[in-house]
N, C-alpha and C positions, 0 to 999 in steps of 0.2 A: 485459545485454550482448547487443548483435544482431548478431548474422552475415548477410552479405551474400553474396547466392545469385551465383555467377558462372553467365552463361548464353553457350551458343557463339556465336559473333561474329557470323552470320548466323540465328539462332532469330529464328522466326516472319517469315523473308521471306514462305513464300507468303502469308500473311493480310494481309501490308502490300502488296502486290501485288494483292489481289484487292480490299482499299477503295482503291489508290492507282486504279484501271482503274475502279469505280464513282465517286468522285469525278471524272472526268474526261470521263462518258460524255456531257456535252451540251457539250462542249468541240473533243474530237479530232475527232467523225464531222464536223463542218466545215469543218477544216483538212484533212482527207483528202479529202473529195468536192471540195472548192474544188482540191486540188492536182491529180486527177482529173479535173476538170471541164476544168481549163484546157489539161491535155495534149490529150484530147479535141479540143478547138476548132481549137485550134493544128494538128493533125493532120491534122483534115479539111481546112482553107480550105490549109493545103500542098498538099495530095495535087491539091485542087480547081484550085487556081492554076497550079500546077508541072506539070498534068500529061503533057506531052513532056517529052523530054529536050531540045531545042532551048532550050523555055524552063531550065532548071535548068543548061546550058551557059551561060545567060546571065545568068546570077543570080548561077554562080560565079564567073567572068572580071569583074564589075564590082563583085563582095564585096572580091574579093583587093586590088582596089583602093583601097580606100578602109578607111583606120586607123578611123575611125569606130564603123563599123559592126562590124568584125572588133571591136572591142573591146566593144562592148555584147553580139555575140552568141559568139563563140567562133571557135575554128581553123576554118580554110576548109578545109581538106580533107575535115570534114563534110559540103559541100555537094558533092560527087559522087552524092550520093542523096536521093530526096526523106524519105527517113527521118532521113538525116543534116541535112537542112535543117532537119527535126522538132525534133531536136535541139540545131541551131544556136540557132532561133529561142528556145524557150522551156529550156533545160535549166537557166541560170542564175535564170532567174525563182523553178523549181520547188525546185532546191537552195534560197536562198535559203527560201521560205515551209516548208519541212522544216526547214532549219535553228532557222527560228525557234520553230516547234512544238515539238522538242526543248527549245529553249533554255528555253521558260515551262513547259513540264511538269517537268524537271529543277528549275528553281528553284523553281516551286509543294512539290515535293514535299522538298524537302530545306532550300534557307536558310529559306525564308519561314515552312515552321512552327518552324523551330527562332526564329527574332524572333518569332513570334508566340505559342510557347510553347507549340505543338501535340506539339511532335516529346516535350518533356520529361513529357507524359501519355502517349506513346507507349512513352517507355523506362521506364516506369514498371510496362510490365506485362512478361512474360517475353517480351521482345525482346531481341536481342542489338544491341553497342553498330553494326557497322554493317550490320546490318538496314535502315537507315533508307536508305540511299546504296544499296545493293544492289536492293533493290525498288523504286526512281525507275529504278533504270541499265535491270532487266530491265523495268520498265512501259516505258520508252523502246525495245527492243529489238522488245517484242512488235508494238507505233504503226510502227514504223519496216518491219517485215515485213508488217505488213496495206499500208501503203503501196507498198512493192514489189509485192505482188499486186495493190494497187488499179491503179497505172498499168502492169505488166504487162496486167492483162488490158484497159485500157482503149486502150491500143496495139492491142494483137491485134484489138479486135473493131474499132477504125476504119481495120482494112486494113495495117498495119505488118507487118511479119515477126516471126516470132517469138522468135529467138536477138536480135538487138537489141533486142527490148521485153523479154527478159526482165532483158538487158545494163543498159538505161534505169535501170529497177526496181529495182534491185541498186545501180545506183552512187548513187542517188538518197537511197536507206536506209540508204546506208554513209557519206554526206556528213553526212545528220542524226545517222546513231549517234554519230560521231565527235566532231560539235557538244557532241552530249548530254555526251559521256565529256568532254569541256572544259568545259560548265556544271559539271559535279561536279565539277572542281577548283578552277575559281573560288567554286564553296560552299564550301571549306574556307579560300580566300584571305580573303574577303570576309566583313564583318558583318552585311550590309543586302545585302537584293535588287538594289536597285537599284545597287549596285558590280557586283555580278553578272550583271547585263544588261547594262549600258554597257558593261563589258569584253568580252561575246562578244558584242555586238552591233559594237561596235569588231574583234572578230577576223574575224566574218564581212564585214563592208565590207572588210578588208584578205584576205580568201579571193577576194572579187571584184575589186580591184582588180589583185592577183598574178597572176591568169589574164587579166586587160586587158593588162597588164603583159606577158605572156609570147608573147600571143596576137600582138599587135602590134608586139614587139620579139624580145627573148630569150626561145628559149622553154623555156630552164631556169628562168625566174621562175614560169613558171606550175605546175613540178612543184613549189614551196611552196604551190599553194593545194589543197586538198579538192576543189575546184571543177575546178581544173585534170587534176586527176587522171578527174575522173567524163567530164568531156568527149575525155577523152584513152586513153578504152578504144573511142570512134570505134564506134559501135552502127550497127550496118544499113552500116557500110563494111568498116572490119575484123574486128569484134570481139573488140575484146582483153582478156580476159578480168583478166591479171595485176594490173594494177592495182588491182584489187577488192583482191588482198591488202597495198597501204599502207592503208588502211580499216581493217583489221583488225587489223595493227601498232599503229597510230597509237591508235586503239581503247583497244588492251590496256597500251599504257604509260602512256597518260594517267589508265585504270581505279586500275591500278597505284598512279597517284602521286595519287589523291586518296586511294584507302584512306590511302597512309603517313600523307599528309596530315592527313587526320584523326584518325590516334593521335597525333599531336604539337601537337595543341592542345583546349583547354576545348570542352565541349559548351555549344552556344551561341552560341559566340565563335565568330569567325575567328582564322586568324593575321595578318591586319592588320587590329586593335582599330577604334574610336570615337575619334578625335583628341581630349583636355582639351580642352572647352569654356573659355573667359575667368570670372574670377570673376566680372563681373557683366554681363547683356547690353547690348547696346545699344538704343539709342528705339526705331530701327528696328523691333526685334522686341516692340513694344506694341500691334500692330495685327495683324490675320487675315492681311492681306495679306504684311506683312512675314514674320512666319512662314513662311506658304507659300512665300515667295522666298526665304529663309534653307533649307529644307528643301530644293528644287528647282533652287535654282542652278547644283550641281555637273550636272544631267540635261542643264539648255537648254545651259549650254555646250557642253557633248560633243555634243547636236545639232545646235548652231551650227559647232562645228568638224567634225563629220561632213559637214552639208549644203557648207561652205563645201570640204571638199575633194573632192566629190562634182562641185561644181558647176564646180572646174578643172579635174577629169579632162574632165567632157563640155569646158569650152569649150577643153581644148585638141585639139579633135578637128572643131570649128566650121566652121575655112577647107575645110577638106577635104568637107564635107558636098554643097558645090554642084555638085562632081562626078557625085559620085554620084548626084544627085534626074536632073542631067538626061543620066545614062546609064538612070535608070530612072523615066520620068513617072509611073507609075500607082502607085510610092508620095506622090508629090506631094497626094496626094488626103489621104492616112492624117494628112500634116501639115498640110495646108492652105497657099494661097498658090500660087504657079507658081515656075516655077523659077526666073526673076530674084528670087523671095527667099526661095531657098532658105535661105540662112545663119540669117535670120529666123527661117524656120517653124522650123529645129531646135534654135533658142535660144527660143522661142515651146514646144514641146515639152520641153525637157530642165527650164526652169522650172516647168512643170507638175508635173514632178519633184519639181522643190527644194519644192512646194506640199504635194506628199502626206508629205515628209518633215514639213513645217512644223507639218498636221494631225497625224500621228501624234504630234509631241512637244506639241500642244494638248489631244490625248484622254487621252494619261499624263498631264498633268499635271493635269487636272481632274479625273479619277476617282481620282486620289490624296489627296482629299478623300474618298469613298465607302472608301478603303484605313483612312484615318485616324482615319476615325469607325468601320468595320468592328474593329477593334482595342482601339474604347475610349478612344483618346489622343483623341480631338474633347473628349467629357464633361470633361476639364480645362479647356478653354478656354471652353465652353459654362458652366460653373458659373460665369463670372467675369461681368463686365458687358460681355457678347458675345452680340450676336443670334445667329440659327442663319441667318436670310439674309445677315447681313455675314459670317460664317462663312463659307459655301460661295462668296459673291461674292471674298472674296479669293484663290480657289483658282483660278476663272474669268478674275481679271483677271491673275494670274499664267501663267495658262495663252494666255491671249489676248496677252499679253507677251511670253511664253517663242516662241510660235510667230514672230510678225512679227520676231523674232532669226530663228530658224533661215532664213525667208523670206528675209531681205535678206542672210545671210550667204553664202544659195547662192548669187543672184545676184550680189553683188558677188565671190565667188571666182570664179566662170561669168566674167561680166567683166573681171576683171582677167585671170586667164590667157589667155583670147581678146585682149583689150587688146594684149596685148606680143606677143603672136603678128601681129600685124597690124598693131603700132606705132599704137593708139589707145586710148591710156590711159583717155581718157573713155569706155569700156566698159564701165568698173567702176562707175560710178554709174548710169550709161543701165540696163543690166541691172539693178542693184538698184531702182531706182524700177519698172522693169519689174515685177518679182518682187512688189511690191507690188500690183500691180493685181489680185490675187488671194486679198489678204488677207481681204477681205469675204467670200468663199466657206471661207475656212480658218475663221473664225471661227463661220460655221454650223454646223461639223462640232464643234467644240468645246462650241459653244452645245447642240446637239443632246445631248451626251454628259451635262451638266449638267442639262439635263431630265431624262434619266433618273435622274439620282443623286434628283434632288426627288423622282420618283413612281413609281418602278419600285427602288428601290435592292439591292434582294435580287438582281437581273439587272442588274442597270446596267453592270458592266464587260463580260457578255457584249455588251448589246446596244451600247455602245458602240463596240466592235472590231469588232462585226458590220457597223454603219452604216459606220463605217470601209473595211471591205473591198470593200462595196458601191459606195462613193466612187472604190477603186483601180480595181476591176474596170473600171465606167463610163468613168473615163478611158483607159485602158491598153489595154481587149479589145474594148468592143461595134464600134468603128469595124474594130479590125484582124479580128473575126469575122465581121462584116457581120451583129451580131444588132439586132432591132428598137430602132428610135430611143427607142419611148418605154419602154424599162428606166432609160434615163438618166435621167429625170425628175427624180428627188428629189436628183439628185447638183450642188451648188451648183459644183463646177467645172466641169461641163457648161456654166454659163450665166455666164461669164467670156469676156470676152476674150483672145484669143490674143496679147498683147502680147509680145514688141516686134512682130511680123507686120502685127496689127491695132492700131488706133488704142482706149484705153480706152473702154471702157463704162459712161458715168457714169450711165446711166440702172438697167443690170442691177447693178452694185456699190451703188447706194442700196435697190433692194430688198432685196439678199442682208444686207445690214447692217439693213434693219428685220426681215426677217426673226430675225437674232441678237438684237434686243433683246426681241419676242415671246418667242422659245425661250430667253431669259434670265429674260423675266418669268415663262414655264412654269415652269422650274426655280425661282423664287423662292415660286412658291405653291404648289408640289410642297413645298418643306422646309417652310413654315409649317404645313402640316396634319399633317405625320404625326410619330411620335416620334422623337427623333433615340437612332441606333445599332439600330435597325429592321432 
């Protein structure tokens, strides 16, 4: 007869705490200096550009104007200071890449090993039952204060004031806490990681469009976002501090409602299960490929309907753009083109957009091959009469798939709301063929992520996020920082045409595409030499 030790609900947080912060340490310091870095840059070239008040009088008076722009960057009332233009410019940016850092630290450390069967050798030793959930939330607490101190002090020393950098800091850590405190309810909702991302990745897109939403219209839409809130304590203007405590609220009830959460369902499980699979599958799923499209399909949608509603918000902000470039020529440059095509350059830009989404749902979906086999689940498929390069090639062509959806999705939503806006329906095809012209650089970054899984697989998802990010920055900062050209180099949307602005580049899209099949063929003789689940 055995008796079962009961231990208190939170035994052994600190030591889950202190492997959760060691597993993490080649992770976070890059998501922190990257959010650091960017405040940084951003900082300087304001202070550099702006700096009379003449110019920042004229920056506000032609912001206010234009729904546009108010809505990519935030409320104008910001812009009375050049601290508050700091602000304007990047605060959504930064919320946003904190939000996300939250979001995969919380799910690394709570669904993913409970699927992966980590968590049930965890409870296995004198841990208490939610030890596991408490020690993600405080590892998320402690990330999220080094952060606040990182862009505090990185404010301070590039000349900002101090009661608003410390304001910045503060609201920036309490966006991601709060994030965090929502992945740990969707761990208890959800069975799979990836229900778990889609859904706060879906809640942050609707945190930034709430504040688009508020910023440019009503601006009680924007007190539902996180976002809206952190913008809305007005740093280096007002300083208002109160807001910090919805953060804290919002915080402690969602804390709250994952613990209940999780005494009312199996360890392991979610409370919404694994749908009954058919008693027998279909053809379909006889092949590597098929598989990975059956596994992946619920992801490319959600990114196809993310990109596509992404891409109406921008184009219904299109018409209005042409004002604005030629109330202010010397961002003409940042888009490229002259003002008579303006409309262009910002649909030539917001594409670019719908591009980085397209890569990001190419790089998940092909290191989810490296997840697959990391797990153990590949060795099934592999014992059967399945190469290990038709293997990894179905995840590749799934992923090279998955992304030309998200691509033509953006632009055809970009299109068609611009379309009807301007009463020219064929803008929704125009645009999505557009959106194409960029596919051969999407397909690098994918290609890229796949070599690594062949020769590097022990690192492969870092270094693939890492390339990744390297790609954002390239397009996004080096022109608006005015850092050297050749950082760009290795970034395949660098060397894209700016369509619809420019006319395609059929010369640079056939290299960028033999390129992909090079870094196709890497990754095919990376998996032939080494052992698979390595």
């Amino acid at each position: 007869m055995s008796t079962a030790i009961a231990y208190p609900e939170t035994a052994g947080v600190r030591t889950l705490l202190r492997f959760a912060m060691r597993r993490e340490r080649w992770i976070l310091p890059w998501w922190l200096l990257g959010t650091a870095a960017l405040l940084g840059l951003q900082s300087v070239s304001s202070q550099n550009f702006y700096d009379t008040p003449a110019k920042l009088a004229q920056l506000r008076a032609t912001m206010e104007a234009n729904a546009a722009i108010v809505a990519m960057g935030g409320p104008t009332r910001l812009l009375e200071t050049v601290g508050g233009e700091v602000v304007f410019e990047i605060f959504a940016y930064l919320a946003i890449v904190v939000s996300l850092m939250n979001m995969f630290l919380i799910g690394r450390n709570t669904r993913s090993d409970e699927e992966a069967g980590r968590a049930e050798l965890i409870q296995s030793a004198p841990v208490g039952r939610r030890s596991i959930i408490v020690a993600a939330l405080l590892g998320a607490l402690v990330v999220d204060s080094v952060a606040a101190l990182l862009i505090f002090g990185t404010a301070v020393v590039s000349g900002l004031p101090l009661a608003g950098s410390l304001l910045v800091g503060m609201s920036i850590a309490g966006i991601g806490f709060t994030v965090a405190a929502a992945t740990a309810v969707a761990a208890q909702i959800f069975e799979n990681p990836r229900s778990v991302y889609g859904t706060v990745i879906a809640l942050i897109a609707g945190m930034y469009v709430a504040r688009a939403v508020g910023d440019t219209g009503t601006d009680a839409v924007a007190w539902l976002s996180p976002i809206g809130w952190g913008q809305r304590t007005y740093p280096y203007v007002d300083d208002r501090w109160w807001p910090l405590t919805l953060f804290a609220a919002t915080s402690a009830v969602l804390i709250a409602t994952a613990v209940w959460l999780s005494r009312h369902r199996d360890f392991g499980a979610g409370l919404l299960g694994y749908r009954t699979g058919r008693a027998a599958a279909s053809r379909f799923l006889g092949s590597p490929m098929g598989l990975a499209w059956r596994l992946q399909r619920g992801a490319v949608l959600g990114w196809a309907v993310g990109a596509a509603v992404l891409g109406g918000a921008y184009g219904s902000f299109a018409d209005s753009i042409e004002q604005f470039l030629a109330d202010n020529p010397e961002l003409v440059a940042f888009l490229g083109g002259d003002v008579h095509d303006a409309v262009d350059s910002y649909l030539a830009f917001t594409l670019t957009i719908s591009a980085l989404l397209a890569a990001a749902c190419g790089v998940a979906g092909v290191l989810r091959a490296r997840s697959e086999e990391d797990r153990g689940r590949s060795e099934l498929i592999l014992a059967g009469p399945v190469g290990r390069v038709r293997w990894l090639m179905g995840y590749v062509a799934v992923a090279m798939a998955g992304s030309a959806m998200v691509l033509v999705a953006g632009g055809f939503g970009e299109g068609l709301v611009h379309g009807l806006r301007v009463d020219e329906p064929s803008q929704a095809l125009r645009l999505a063929a557009s959106a194409l012209a960029s596919l051969p650089a999407v397909w690098v970054v994918v290609a890229a992520s796949a070599a690594f899984i062949g020769w590097v697989p022990e690192v492969s998802a870092v270094l693939g996020w890492t390339y990744y990010g390297y790609v954002v920055v390239a397009v996004l900062f080096i022109d608006a920082f005015d850092l050297p050209g050749w950082l760009a180099v290795l970034s395949p949307l660098r060397h894209t045409a700016l369509v619809p602005l420019e006319s395609p580049d059929w010369f640079a899209s056939s290299v960028l595409l033999a390129a992909t099949v090079v870094l196709t063929g890497v990754a095919q003789a990376g998996i032939r030499r080494r052992d698979v689940g390595r």
